[in-house]
N, C-alpha and C positions, 0 to 999 in steps of 0.2 A: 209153433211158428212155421213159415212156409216161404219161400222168394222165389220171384221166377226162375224156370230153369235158368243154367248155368251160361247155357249156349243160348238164352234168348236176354240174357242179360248187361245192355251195355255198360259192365265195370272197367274191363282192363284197359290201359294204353297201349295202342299196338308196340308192340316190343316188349312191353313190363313184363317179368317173370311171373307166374301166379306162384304164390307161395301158400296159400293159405284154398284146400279145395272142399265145400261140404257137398253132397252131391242125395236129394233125399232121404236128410238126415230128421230121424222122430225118435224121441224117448218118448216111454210109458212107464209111469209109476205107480207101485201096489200101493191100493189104500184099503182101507178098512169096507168101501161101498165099491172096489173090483178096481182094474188098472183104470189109472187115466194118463190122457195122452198131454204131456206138456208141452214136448214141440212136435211139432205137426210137417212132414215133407222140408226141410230146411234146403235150398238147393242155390248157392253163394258163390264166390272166388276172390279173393283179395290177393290183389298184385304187390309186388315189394315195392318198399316205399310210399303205399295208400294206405288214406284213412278211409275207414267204413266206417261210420254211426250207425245203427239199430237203435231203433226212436219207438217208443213204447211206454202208454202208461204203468203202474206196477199190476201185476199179473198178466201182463202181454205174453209174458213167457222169455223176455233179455236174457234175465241170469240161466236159467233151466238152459237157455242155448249154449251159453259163454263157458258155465260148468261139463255141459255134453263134451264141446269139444276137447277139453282139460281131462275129460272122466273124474272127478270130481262129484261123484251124483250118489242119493243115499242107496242101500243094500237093497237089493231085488228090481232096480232100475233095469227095464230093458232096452236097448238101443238097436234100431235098422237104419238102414243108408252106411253111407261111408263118410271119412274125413281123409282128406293127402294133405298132406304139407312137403311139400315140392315133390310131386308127384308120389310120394310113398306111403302107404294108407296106411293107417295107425288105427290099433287094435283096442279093443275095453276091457276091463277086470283082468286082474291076476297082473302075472308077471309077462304082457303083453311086449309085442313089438317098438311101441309106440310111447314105451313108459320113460328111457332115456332121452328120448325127444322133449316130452313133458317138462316142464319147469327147465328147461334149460333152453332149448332152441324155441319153444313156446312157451311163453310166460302169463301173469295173469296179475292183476289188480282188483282186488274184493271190493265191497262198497264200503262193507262194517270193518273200518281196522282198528277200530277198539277191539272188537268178537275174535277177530283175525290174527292180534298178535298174540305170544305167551305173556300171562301177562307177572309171571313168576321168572322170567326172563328176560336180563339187559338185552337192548338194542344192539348191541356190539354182535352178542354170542347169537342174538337171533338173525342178523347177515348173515355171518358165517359160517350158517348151515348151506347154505345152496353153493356156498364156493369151496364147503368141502368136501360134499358131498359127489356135486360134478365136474370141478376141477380138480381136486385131490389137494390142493393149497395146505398149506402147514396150518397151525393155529396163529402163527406171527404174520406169516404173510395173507393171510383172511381177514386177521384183523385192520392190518395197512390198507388191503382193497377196500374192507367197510368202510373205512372214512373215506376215499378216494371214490365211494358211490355217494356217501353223506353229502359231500361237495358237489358231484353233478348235479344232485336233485335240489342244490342250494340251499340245505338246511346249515342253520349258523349255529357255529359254535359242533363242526362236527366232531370234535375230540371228545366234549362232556357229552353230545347225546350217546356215543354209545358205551356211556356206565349209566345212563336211565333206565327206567323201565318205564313201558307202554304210558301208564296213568298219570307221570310226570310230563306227558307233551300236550301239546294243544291238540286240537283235532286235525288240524292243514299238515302240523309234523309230524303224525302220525299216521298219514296219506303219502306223506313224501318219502316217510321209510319205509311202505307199503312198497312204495312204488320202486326206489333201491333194491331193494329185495327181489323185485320182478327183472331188476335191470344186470342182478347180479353178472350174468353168463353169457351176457350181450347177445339175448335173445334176436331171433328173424320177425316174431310176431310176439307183438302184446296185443292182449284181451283185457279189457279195462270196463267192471261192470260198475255203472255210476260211480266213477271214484270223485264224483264232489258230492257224494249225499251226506247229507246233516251238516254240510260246512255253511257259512256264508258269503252272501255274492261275491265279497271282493277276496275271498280265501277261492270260492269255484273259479275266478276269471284264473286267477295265478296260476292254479293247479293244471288247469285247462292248456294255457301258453305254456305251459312249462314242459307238458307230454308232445304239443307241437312242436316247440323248440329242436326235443329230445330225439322225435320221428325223424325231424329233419337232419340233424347232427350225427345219428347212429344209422340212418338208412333203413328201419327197419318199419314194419306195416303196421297200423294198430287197426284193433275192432274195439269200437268204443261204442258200447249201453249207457245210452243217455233216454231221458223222458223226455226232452225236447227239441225240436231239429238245431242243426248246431247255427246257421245264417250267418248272423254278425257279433254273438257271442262266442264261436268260435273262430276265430284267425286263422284256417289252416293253409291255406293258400288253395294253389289248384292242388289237385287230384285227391279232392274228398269229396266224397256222395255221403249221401245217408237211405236207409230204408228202415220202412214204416213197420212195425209189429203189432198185431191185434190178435187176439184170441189166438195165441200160441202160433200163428203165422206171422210172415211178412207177404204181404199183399203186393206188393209194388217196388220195383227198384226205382229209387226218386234219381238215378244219372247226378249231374252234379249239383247238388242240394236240395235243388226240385223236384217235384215230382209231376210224372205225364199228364198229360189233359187229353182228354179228362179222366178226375181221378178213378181209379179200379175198382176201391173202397172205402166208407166213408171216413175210417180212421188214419187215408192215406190225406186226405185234406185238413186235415188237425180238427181242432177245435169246435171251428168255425162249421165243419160239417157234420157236428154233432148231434142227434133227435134230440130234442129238446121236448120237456114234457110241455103240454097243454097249460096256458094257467088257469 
C-alpha cells in the first residue's frame, strides 16, 4: 500500500493535532518464492478526533498496514519508513521504544474475534489483561472497569457476559468485546480492521454507529479498514475521508469521502472503473 505524500495530502484541519504519522512505511515478507512486498511506500497523518477509512478489496494489503503499524506482523517481517504517534517514532521487534505506547495509547480491533479471543477464557479475565497489565489495577477493581467498558460498548446483560466464554456470544457481542478491549486504556487511536466482517447488515450498521458514537464521545482518531467507502452507511459526520487501497498501495487521498477527479487509479473509482472481461 502506498498514499500520497504526507505534505501533499489534504487530511488534517488546520489546527488538528496529528497524532497518528506514517511516513514511507513498506513491509516485506519472507516466503518460501523470496520476500514479498505487502505494503508498499504507506506515507498518511491522522489528526485527533478523525476518522480515516482505508477502502480496499481483500488483499489490497488493509490488514498488513493496520498490523505494521501495531507490529503485530509474522517472524522475519521486515519494515522501512517510520511511524510517530504525536511526533514520537516508535520502534519494531523486541523490546522496542514504542511497545508501551502499543495496546494502550494505540489500540486495535481484529476482524476474526472468534480467532482473536481465548477461547479457554471468560470475557471477564480476558478485559482484564490490558488494565492490568497497563494500568496496574487490582484483580477487583479490573473486574469493576470490565463491566463499566461492557456497558460503554452497550452489551446487555454485562454482569453474565463476563463469566462466558467467547463461543457462548453471538458474533456482533463478540465485536463489542473486541472492541472493549481495545477501549480498555482510553486509547488516542483505534485501528479497526473490518470489524463488521462475517456480521450482518443490520448487526454492521450498529457496530458502525457505535465506533462513531464512541470517536465522538472519547475524542480519540480511528483508522478504519473497510472494503467499501463509508457514504451514507457510515454516519460519521464531518471530518472523515477515506482512501483507496489496491495492490498493497493507496493510490489517492479521496479528502472528504470523495475522491479527486479525475481519478489517479482505476481502483480509486470503485467498481464502476473496473476492466471488465470481453464477453
Amino acid at each position: 500500500m502506498s498514499v500520497l505524500p504526507a505534505a501533499a495530502a489534504p487530511a488534517i484541519r488546520s489546527g488538528r493535532q496529528v497524532v497518528l504519522e506514517l511516513d514511507e512505511l513498506s513491509t516485506h515478507l519472507a516466503t518460501s518464492h523470496g520476500p514479498v512486498t505487502v505494503v508498499d511506500g504507506v506515507s498518511l497523518r491522522l489528526g485527533a478526533g478523525e476518522t480515516v477509512g482505508v477502502v480496499g478489496e481483500s488483499g489490497s494489503g488493509k490488514s498488513m498496514l493496520m498490523r505494521t503499524v501495531m507490529d503485530v506482523l509474522p517472524a522475519g517481517a521486515r519494515i522501512t519508513g517510520t511511524v510517530r504517534f504525536t511526533g514520537t517514532e516508535l520502534g519494531y521487534g523486541g523490546w522496542n521504544k514504542g511497545r508501551h505506547l502499543r495496546g494502550s495509547r494505540l489500540a486495535m480491533v481484529f476482524q476474526d474475534s472468534l480467532s482473536n479471543l481465548n477461547p479457554v477464557r471468560t470475557i471477564g479475565a480476558q478485559l482484564a489483561d490490558p488494565l492490568r497489565h497497563h494500568l496496574g489495577l487490582s484483580r477487583r477493581s479490573a473486574r469493576s472497569r470490565a463491566r463499566e467498558l461492557l456497558e460503554l460498548v452497550q452489551l446487555t446483560e454485562p454482569q453474565r457476559r463476563l463469566r462466558q466464554y467467547p463461543h457462548e456470544l453471538s458474533g456482533g457481542m463478540r465485536q463489542r468485546v473486541m472492541l472493549a478491549m481495545a477501549l480498555a486504556c482510553r486509547p488516542d487511536v483505534l485501528i479497526a480492521d473490518e470489524p463488521t466482517t462475517a456480521l450482518d447488515v443490520t448487526v454492521q450498521r450498529q457496530i458502525l454507529d457505535l465506533l462513531a458514537d464512541l470517536r465522538r464521545e472519547l475524542g480519540m482518531a480511528v483508522l478504519l479498514g473497510q472494503p467499501r467507502p463509508r457514504g451514507r452507511a457510515r454516519p460519521d459526520g464531518p471530518g472523515g475521508r477515506d482512501v483507496r487501497g489496491r495492490d498493497h498501495r493507496v493510490r489517492a487521498d479521496g479528502g472528504a469521502v470523495r475522491p479527486p477527479a479525475p481519478p489517479l487509479h482505476p481502483g480509486v473509482a470503485g467498481g464502476a472503473a473496473e476492466p471488465r472481461p470481453a464477453p
